[in-house]
Backbone as a chain_set.jsonl record, in Angstrom:
{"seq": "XXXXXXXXXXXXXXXXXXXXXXXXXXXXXXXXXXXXXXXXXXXXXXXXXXXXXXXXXXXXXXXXXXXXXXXXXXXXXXXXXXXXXXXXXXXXXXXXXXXXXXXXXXXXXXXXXXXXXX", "coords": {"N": [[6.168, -23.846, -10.439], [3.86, -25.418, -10.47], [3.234, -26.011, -8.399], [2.191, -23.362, -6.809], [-0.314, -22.752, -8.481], [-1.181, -24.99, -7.852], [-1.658, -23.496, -5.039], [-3.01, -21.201, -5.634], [-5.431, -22.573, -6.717], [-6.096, -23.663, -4.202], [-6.791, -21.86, -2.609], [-9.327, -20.508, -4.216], [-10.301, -22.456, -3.689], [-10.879, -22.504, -0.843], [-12.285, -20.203, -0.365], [-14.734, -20.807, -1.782], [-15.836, -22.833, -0.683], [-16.13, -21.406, 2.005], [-17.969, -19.963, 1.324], [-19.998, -21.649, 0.72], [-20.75, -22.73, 3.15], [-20.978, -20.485, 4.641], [-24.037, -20.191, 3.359], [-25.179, -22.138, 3.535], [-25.767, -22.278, 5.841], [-27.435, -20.474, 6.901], [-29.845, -20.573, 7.228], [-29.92, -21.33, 9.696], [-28.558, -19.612, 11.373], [-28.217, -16.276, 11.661], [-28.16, -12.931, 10.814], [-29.165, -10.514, 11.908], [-29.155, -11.574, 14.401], [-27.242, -11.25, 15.795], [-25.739, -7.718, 17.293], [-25.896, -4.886, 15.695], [-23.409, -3.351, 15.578], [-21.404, -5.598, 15.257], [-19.166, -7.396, 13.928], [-17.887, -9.143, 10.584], [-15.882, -10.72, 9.918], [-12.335, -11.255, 7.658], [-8.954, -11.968, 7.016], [-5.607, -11.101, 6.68], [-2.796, -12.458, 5.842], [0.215, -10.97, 5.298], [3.373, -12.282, 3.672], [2.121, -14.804, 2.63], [-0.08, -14.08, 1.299], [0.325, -12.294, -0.696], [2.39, -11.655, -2.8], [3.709, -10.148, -5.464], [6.039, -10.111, -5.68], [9.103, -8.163, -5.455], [8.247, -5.384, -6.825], [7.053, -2.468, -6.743], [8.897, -1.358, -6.108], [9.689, -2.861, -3.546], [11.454, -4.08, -0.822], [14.15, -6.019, -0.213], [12.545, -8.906, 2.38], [12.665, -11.055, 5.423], [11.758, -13.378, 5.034], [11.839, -13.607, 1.971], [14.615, -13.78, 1.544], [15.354, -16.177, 2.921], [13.403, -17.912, 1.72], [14.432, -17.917, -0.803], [17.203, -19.297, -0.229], [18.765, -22.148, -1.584], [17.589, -25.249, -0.841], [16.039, -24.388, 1.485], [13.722, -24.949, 1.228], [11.709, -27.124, 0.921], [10.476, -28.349, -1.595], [11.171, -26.147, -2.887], [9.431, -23.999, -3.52], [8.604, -20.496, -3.122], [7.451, -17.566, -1.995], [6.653, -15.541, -3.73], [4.744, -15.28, -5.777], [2.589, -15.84, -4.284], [-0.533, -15.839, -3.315], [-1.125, -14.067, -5.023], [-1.999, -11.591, -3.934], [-1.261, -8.817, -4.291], [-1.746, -8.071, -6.968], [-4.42, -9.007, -7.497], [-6.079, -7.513, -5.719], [-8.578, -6.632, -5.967], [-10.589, -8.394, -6.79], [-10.74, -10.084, -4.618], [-11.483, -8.277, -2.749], [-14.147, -8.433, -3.861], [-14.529, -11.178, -3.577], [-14.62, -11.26, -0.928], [-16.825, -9.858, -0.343], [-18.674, -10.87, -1.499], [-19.098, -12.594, 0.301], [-20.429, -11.306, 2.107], [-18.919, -10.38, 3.5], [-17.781, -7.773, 6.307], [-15.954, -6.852, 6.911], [-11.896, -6.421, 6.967], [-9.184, -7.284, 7.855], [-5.87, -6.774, 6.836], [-2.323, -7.166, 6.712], [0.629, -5.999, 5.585], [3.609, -5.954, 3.984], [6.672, -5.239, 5.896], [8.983, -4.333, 4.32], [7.76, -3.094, 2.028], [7.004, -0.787, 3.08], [9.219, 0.466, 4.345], [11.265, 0.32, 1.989], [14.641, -1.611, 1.43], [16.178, 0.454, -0.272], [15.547, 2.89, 0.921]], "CA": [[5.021, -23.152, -10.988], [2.882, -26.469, -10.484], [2.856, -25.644, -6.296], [1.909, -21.958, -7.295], [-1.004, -22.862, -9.19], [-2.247, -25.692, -6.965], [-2.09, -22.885, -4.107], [-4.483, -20.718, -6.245], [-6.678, -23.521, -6.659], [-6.637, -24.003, -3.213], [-7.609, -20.419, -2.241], [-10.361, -20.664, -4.539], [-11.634, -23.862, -3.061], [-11.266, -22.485, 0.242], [-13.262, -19.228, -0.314], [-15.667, -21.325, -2.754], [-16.41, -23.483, 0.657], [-16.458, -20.465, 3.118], [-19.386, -19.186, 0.829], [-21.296, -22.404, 0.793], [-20.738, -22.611, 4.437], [-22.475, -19.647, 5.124], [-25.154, -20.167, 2.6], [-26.337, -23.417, 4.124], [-25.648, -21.975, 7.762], [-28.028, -19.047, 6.939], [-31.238, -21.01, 7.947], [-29.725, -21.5, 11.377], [-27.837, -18.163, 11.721], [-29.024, -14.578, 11.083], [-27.549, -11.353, 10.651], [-30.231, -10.254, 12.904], [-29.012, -12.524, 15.746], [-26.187, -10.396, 16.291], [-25.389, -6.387, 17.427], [-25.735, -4.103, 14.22], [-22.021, -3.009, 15.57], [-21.137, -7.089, 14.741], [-17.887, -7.433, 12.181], [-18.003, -10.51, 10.395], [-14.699, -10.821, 9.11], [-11.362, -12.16, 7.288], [-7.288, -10.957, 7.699], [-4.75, -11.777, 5.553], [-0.736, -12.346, 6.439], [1.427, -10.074, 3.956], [3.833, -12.912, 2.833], [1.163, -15.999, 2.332], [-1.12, -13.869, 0.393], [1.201, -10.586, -0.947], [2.875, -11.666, -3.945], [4.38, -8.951, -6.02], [7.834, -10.029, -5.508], [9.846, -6.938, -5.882], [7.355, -4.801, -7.49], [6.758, -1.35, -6.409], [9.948, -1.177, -5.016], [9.746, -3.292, -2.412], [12.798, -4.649, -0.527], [13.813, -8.031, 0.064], [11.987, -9.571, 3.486], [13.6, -11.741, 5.845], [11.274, -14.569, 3.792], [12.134, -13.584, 0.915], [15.969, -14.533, 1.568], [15.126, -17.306, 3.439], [12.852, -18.853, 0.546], [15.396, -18.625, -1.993], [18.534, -19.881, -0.742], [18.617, -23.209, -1.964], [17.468, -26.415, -0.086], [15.505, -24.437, 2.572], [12.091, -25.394, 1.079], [11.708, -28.92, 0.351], [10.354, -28.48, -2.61], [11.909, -24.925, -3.832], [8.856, -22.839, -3.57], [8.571, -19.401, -2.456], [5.821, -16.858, -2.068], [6.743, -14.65, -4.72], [3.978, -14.886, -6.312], [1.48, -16.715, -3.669], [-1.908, -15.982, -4.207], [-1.209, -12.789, -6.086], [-3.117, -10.317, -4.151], [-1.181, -7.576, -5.109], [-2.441, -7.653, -8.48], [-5.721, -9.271, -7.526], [-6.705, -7.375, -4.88], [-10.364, -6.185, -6.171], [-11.436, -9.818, -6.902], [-10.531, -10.462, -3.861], [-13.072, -7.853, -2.005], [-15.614, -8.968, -4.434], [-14.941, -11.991, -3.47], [-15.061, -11.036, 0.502], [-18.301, -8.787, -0.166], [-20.301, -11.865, -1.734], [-19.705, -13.659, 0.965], [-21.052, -10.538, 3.271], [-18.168, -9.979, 5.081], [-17.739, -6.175, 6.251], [-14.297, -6.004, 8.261], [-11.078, -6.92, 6.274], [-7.54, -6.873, 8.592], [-4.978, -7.422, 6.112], [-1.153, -6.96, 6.69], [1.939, -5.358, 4.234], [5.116, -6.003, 3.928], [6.85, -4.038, 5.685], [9.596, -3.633, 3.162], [7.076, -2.025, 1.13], [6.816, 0.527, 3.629], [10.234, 0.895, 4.418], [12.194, -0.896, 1.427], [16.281, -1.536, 1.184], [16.876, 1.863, -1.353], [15.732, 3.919, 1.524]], "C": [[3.733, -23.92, -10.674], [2.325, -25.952, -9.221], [2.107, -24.508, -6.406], [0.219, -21.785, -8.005], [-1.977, -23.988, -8.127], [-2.612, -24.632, -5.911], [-3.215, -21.655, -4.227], [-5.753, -21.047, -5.95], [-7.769, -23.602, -5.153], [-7.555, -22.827, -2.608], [-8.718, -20.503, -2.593], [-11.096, -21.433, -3.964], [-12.24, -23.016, -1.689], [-12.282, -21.032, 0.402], [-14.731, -19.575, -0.879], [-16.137, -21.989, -1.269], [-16.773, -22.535, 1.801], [-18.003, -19.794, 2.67], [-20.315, -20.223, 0.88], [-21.768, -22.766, 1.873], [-21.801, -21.957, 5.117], [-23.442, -19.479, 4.539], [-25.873, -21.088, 3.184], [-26.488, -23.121, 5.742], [-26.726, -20.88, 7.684], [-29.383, -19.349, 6.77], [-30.849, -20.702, 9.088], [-29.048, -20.509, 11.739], [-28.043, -16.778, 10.636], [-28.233, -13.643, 11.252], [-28.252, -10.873, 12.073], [-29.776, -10.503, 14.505], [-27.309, -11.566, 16.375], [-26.305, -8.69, 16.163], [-25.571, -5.934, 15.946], [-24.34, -3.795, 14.063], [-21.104, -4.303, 15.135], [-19.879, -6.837, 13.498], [-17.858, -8.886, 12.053], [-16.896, -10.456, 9.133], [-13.589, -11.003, 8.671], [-9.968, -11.31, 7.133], [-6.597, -12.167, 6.996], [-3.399, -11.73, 6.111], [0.214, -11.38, 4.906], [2.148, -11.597, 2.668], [3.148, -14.358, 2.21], [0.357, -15.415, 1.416], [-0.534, -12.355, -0.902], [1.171, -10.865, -2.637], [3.923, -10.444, -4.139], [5.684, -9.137, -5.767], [8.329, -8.896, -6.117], [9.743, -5.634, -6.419], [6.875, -3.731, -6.527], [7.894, -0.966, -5.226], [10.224, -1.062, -4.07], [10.922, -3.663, -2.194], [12.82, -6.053, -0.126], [13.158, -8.04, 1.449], [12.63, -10.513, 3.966], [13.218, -13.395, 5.033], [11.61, -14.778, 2.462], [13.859, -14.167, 0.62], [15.906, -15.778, 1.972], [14.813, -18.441, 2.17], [13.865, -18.785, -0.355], [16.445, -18.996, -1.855], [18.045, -21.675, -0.72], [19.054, -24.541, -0.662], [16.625, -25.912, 1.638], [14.145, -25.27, 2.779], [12.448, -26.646, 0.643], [11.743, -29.123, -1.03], [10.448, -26.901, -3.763], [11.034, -23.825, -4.065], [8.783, -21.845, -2.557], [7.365, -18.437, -2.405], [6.034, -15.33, -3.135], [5.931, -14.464, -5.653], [2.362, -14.968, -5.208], [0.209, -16.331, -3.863], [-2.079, -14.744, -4.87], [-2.183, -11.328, -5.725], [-2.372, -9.081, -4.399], [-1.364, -6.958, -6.326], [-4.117, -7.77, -8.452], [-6.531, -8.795, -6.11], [-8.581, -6.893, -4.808], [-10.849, -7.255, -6.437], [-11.603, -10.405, -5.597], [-11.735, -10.112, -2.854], [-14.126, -7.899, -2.622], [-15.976, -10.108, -3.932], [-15.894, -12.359, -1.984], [-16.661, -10.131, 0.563], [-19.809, -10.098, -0.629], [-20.329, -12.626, -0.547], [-20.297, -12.898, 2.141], [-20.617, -10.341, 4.643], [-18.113, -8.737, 4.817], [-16.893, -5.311, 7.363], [-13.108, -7.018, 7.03], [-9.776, -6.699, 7.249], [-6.421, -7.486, 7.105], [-3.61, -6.629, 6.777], [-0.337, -6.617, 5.193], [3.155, -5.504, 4.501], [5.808, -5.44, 4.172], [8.18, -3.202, 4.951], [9.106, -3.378, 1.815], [6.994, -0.7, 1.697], [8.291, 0.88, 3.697], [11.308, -0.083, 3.217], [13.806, -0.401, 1.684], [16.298, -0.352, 0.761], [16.47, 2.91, 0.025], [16.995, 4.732, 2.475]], "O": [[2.657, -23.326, -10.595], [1.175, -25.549, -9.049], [0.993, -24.748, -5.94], [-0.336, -20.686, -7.981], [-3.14, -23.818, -7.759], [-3.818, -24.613, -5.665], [-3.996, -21.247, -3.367], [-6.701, -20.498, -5.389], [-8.975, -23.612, -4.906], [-8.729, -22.899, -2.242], [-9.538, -20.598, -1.68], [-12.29, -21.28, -3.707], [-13.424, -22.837, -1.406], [-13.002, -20.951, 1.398], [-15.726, -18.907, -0.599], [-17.041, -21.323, -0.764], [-17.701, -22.862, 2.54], [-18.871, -19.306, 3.393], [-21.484, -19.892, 1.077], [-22.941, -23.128, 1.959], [-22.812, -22.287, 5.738], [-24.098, -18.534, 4.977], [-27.082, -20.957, 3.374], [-27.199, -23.681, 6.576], [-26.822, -20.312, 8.772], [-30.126, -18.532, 6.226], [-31.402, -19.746, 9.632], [-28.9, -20.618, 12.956], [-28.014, -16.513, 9.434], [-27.459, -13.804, 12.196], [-27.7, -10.958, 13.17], [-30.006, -9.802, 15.491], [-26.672, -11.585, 17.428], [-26.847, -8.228, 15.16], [-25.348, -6.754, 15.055], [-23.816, -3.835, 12.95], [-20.014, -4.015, 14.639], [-19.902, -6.183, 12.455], [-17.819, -9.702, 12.973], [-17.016, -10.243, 7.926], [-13.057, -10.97, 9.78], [-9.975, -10.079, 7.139], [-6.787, -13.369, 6.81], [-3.062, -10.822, 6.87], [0.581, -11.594, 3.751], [1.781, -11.89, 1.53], [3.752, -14.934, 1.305], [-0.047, -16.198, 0.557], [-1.21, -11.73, -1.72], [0.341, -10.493, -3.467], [4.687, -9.938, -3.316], [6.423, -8.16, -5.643], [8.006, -8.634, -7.276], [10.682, -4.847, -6.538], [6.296, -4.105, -5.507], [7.839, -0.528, -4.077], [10.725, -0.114, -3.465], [11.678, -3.686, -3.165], [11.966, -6.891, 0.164], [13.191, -6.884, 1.871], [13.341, -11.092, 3.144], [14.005, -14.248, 4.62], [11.671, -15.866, 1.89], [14.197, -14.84, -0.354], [16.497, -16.59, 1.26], [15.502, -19.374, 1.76], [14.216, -19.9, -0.741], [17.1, -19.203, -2.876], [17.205, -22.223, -0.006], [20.051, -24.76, 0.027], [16.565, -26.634, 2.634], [13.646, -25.886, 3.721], [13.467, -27.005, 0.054], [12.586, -29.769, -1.654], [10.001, -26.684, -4.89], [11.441, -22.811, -4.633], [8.861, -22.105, -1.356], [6.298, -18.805, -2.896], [5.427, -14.266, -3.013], [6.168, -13.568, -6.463], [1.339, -14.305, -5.382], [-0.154, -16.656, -4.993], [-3.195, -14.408, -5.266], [-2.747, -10.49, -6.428], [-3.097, -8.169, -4.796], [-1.22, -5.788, -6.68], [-4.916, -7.047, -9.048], [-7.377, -9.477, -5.533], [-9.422, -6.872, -3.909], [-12.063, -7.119, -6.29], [-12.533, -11.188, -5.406], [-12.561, -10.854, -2.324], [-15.146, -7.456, -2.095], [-17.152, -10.412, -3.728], [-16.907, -13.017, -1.747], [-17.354, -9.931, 1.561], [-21.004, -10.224, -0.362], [-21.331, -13.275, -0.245], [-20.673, -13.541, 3.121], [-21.036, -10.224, 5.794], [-18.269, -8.276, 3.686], [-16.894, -4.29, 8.05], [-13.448, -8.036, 6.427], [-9.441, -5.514, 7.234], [-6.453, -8.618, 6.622], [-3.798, -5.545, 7.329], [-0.67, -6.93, 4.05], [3.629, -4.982, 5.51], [6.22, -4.73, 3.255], [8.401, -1.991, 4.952], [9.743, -3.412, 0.762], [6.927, 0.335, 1.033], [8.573, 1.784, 2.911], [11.993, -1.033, 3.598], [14.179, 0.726, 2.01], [16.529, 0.32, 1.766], [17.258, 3.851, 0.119], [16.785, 5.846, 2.954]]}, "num_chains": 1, "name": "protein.A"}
């Protein structure tokens, strides 16, 4: 739960730094300075950022077996919850909109699209 919680943290940090990034970069780089057609923007992996273990009757993933048989992970964690965007996905594009991004690629699981029961 400890790993789970630091990897939160970390998210936060690392979006908390991507915003101060481009706050102090935004003397020396302009909106302006690029095409109006310009995408300035961030993409997510399904199982690093997903969560929702099992939830909306999804099916297992080849990760999802993987991570839990015992002694693959070093230290026993899995991404069953990892940074929770399937619950937190609107904090998430709040978070991507303050920082004035306006392209999002994200990935899905695709035993959400196609789970096991089908």
């Amino acid at each position: 739960m400890a790993c789970k919680a630091a990897l939160s943290r970390w998210l936060l940090l690392l979006f908390w730094c991507a915003h101060l990034l481009l706050r102090s970069c935004s003397s020396e780089i302009d909106r302006s300075q690029f095409p109006p057609s310009f995408l300035f923007g961030t993409s997510t992996s399904a199982y690093q950022i997903e969560g929702g273990y099992l939830e909306g009757k999804k099916g297992l993933s080849n990760w999802d077996v993987y991570t839990h048989k015992q002694g693959t992970i070093e230290d026993g964690s899995n991404g069953d919850i990892a940074a929770d965007h399937y619950h937190r996905y609107m904090e998430d594009i709040e978070l991507m909109h303050s920082l004035g991004v306006n392209s999002y690629r994200f990935s899905i699981a695709w035993t959400r699209i196609l789970p096991s029961e089908f």
